[in-house]
C-alpha positions as CSV (number, residue, x, y, z in Angstrom):
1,X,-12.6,-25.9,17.6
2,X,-10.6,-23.0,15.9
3,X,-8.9,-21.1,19.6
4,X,-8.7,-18.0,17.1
5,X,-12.2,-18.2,15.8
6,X,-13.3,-18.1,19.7
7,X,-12.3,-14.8,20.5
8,X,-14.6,-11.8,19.8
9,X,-12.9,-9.2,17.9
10,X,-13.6,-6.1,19.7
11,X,-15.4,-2.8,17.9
12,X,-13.4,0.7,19.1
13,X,-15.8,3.2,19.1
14,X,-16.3,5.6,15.7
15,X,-15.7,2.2,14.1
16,X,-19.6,0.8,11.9
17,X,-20.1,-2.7,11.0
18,X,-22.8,-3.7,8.7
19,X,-24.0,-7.1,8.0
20,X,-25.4,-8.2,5.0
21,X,-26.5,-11.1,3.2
22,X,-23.0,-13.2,2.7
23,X,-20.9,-9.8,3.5
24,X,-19.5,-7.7,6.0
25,X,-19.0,-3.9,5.5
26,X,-16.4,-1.7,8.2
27,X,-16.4,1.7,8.2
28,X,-14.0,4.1,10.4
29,X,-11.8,7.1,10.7
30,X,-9.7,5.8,8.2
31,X,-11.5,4.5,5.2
32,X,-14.8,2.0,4.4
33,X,-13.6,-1.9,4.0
34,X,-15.9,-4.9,2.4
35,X,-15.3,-8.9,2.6
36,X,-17.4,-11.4,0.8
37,X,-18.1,-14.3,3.9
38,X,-17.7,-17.8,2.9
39,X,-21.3,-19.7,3.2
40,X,-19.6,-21.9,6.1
41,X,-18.6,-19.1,8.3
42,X,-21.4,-17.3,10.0
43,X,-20.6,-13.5,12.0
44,X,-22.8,-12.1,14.6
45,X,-22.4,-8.3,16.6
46,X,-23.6,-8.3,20.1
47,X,-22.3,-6.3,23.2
48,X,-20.0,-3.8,20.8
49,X,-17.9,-7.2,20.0
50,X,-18.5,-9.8,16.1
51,X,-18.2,-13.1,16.9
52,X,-17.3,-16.0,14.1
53,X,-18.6,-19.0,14.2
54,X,-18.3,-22.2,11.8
55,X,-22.4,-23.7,10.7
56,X,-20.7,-26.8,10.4
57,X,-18.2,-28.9,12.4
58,X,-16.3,-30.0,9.1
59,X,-12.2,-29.3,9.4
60,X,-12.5,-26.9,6.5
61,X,-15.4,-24.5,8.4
62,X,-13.3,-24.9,11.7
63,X,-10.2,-23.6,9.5
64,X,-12.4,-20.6,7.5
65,X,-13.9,-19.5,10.6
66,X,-10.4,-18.8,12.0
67,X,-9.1,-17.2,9.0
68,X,-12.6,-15.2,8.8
69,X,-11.9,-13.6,12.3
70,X,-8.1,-12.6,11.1
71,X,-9.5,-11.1,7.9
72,X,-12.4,-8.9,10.1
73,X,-9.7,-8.4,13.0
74,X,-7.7,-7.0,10.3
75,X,-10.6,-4.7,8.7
76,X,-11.6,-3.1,12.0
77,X,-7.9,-2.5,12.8
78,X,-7.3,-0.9,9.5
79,X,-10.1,1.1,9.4
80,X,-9.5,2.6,12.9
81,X,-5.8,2.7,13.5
82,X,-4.4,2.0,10.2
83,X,-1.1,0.0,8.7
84,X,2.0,1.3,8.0
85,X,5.0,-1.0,6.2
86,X,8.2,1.0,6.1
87,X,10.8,0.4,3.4
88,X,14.5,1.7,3.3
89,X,16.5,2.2,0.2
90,X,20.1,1.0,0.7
91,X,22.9,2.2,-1.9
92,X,25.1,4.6,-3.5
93,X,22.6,7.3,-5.6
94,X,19.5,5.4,-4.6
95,X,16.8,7.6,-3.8
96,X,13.0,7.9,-3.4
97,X,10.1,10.7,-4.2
98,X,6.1,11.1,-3.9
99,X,4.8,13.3,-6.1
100,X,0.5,12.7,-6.1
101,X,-0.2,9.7,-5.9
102,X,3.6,8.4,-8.4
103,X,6.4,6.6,-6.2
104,X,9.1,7.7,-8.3
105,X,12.4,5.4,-7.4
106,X,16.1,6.0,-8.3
107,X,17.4,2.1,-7.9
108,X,21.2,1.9,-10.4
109,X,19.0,1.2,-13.8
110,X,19.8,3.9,-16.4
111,X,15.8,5.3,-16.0
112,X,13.7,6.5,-13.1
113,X,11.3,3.5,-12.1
114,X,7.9,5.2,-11.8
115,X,5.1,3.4,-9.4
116,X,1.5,4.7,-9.6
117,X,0.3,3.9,-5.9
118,X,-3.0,2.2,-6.0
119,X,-5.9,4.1,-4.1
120,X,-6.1,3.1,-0.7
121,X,-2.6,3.5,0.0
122,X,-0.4,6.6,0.4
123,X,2.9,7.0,0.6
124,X,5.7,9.2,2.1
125,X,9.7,9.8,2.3
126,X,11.0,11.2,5.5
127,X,13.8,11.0,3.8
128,X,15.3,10.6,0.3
129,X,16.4,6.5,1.3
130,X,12.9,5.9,3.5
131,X,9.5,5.1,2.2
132,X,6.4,5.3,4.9
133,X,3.2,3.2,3.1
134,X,0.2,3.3,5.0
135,X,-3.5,2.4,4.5
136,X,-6.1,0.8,6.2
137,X,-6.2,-2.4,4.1
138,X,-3.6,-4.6,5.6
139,X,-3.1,-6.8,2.3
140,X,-3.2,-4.0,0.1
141,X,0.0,-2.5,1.7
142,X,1.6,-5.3,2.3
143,X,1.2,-6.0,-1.5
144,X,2.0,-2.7,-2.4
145,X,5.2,-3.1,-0.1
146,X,6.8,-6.3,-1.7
147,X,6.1,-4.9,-4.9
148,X,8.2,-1.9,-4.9
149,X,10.6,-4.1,-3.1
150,X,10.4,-6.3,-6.3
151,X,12.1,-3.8,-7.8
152,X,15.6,-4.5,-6.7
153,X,15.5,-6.4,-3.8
154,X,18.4,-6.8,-1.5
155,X,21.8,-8.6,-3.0
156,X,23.6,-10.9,-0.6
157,X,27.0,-9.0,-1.4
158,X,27.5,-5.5,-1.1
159,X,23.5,-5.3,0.7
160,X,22.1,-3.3,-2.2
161,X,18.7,-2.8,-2.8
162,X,15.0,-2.1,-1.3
163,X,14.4,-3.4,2.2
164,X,11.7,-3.8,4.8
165,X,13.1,-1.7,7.9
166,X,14.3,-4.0,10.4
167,X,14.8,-6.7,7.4
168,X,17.8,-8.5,8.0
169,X,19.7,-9.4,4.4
170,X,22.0,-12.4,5.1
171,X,25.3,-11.2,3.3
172,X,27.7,-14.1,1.4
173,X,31.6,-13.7,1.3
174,X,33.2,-12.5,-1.5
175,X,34.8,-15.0,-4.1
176,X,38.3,-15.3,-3.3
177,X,41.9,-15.4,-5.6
């Protein structure tokens, strides 16, 4: 049996789950979140906890049941607490603004690289060389994250580039005469 599928994932209170034919809809503080459930995964809610269970005992219901319980874990997490993914910008002239909802980065290129953040996820700069994203869709950040990382991503030499705080960039030596 799946040991991650076993657990209950707990529901905080403010936090609504609705269950639907082949779905699952989490509402909270921070935002309304829907997943599609796979026909072999079946969720219950009883005693303010959803439980995930596999119909079948095939390897591939064990596996989707487990991954099911992540994805709702996730949901019920995002929609109460919320994600955050924090990137820094490291280099001479590099800089970073949020105007609306536009990510507007200075990166070395000879124009502004302009980033329309996707609804769902904001976005702000402590300061000019930090970017806070947050959001309650865990995936969605994350995605949103390595993208604007995608932009210039750290170089092994000099360190240059957009970086996950905490992110440790392995450098190379410089060629030698």
């Amino acid at each position: 049996m799946s040991r991650i599928a076993d657990k209950p994932v707990p529901l905080p209170s403010g936090v609504e789950v609705r269950l639907a034919d082949g779905g699952i809809r989490v509402s909270g503080a921070k935002g309304t979140l829907d997943l599609a459930i796979h026909r072999e995964v079946e969720v219950a809610q009883n005693d303010g906890a959803l439980r995930v269970r596999a119909r079948s005992d095939a390897r591939s219901a064990r596996a989707l049941a487990g991954t099911f319980r992540s994805l709702i874990s996730n949901m019920v997490q995002g929609v109460s607490v919320g994600f955050e993914k924090k990137l820094q910008l490291q280099g001479v002239g590099y800089r970073a603004s949020v105007r609306d909802a536009n990510l507007t980065l200075l990166l070395g290129f000879s124009h502004p690289v302009e980033y329309r953040l996707p609804e769902g996820v904001t976005a702000r700069t402590p300061s000019q060389t930090e970017i806070v994203l947050s959001g309650a869709d865990k995936q969605l950040v994350g995605q949103v994250g390595a993208e604007i990382r995608g932009f210039r991503p750290p170089e092994p030499y000099k360190g240059k580039g957009v970086r996950y705080t905490g992110e440790r960039v392995r450098r190379k030596e410089a060629k030698k005469k």
